[in-house]
MARMIDREN-855081 format. One line per 10 residues: number of its first residue (from 1); their letters; for each residue x, y, z of C-alpha. Coordinates in steps of 0.05 Angstrom, whole numbers. Layout:
BEGIN
NUM) a) X/Y/Z; ...
! end
This chain:
BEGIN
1) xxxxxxxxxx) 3165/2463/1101; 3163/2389/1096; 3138/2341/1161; 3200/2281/1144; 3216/2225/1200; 3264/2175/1220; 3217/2117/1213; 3255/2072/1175; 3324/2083/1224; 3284/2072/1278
11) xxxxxxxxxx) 3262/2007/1250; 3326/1988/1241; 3352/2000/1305; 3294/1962/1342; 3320/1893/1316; 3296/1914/1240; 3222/1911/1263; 3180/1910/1197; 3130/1968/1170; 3081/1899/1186
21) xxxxxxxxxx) 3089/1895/1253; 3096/1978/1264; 3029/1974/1237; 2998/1926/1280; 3018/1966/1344; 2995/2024/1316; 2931/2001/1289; 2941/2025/1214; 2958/1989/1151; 3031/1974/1125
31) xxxxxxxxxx) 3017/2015/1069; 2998/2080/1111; 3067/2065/1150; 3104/2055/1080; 3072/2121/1065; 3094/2157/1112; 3165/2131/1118; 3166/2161/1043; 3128/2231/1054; 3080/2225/1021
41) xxxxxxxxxx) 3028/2217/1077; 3028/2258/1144; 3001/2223/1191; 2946/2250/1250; 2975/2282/1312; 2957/2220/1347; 2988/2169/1315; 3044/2208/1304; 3047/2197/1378; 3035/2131/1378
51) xxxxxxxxxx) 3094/2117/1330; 3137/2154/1384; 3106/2121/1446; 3116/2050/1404; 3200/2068/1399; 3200/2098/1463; 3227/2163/1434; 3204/2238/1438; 3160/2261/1382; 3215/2300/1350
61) xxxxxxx) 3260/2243/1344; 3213/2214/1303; 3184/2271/1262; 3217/2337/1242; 3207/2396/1196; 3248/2412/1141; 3247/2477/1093
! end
């Protein structure tokens, strides 16, 4: 199984905000969001959740599992 995400929709959606500024709220770099928009970083329970509470979305509309 594979952790994958809908990071970069949900970017998109919320008038195109940048990895930049995704990583400013969340307190990480633009290269640990870039990262994890491309799998091949997982990130921490936590700021998994603070990725979700940032798009106002439940945790599994931002992250899923796939086999």
């Amino acid at each position: 199984m594979r952790l994958q995400n809908n990071l970069k929709k949900l970017r998109f959606e919320k008038n195109q905000v940048s990895q930049e500024v995704l990583a400013k709220a969340v307190n990480v770099s633009r290269q640990t969001i870039n990262s994890i928009e491309n799998g091949k970083f997982n990130p921490s329970v936590v700021l998994a959740l603070q990725i979700s509470k940032f798009f106002e979305k439940k945790i599994e509309e931002v992250f899923y599992l796939e086999e």
